[in-house]
C-alpha positions in Angstrom: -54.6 -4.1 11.7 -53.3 -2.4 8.8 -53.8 -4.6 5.5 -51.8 -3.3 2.1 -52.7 -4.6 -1.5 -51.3 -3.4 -4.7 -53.5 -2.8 -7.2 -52.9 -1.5 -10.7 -49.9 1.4 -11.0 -49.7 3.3 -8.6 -52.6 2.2 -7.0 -52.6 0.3 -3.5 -55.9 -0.6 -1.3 -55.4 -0.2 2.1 -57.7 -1.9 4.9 -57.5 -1.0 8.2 -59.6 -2.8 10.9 -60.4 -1.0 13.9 -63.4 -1.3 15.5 -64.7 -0.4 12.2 -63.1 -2.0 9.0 -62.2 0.6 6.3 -60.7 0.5 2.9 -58.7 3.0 1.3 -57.6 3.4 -2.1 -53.8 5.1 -2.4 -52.2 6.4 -5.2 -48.1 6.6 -4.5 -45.5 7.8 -6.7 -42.4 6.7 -7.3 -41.4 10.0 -6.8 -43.5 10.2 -3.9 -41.9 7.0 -2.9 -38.6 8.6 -3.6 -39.5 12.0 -1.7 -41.0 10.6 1.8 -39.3 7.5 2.2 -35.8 6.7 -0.1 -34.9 4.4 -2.2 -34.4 1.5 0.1 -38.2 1.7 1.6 -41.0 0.0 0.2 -44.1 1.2 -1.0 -45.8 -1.1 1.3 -43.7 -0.2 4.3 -44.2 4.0 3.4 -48.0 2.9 3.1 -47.9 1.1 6.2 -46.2 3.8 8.4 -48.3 6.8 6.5 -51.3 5.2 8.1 -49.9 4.6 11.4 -49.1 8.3 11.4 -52.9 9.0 10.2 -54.1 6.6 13.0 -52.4 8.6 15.6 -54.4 11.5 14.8 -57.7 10.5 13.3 -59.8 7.6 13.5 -60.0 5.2 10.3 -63.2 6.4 9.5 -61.9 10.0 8.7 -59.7 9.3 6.7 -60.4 10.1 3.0 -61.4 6.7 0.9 -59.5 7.5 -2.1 -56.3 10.5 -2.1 -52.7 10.5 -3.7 -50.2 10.1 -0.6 -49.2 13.9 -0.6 -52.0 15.3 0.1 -51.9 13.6 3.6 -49.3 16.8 4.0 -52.7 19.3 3.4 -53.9 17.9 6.3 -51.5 17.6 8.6 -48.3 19.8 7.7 -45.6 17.3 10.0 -46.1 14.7 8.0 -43.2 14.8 6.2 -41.2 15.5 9.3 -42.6 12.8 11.7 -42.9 10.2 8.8 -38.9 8.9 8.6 -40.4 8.6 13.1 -42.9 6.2 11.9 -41.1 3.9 9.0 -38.1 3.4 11.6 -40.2 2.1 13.8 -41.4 -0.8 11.2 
């Protein structure tokens, strides 16, 4: 289960529970906002399929505690590709 929480600009805390419960501090854009998911996509929806993607290839545990949203890109260069896969699937 995939938990989202805004904190303060541009902040969000993300918990996901899986076996393990982790928590994951986000830091999105608008522009990021803007550049991976439109302007009729919310943060929490972008956050929520970002970590679905992440899931898919990593367990909760490895992913990073605290990053800005790009650098999930660094990582895992299909991101940006795969991601409009993941929000349409809600």
């Amino acid at each position: 289960m995939i938990r989202i929480e805004k904190l303060e600009d541009p902040e969000w805390l993300v918990t996901v529970e899986k076996g393990t419960t982790t928590t994951h501090r986000v830091r999105v854009s608008p522009a990021d906002l803007l550049r991976f998911a439109g302007p009729d996509v919310s943060t929490e929806k972008l956050l929520e399929a970002s970590f679905r993607f992440l899931l898919e290839r990593e367990s909760n545990t490895s992913i990073l505690s605290s990053f800005h949203l790009p650098v999930i890109q660094r990582y895992f260069p299909e991101f940006e590709d795969e991601l409009p896969r993941y929000l349409a699937k809600g």
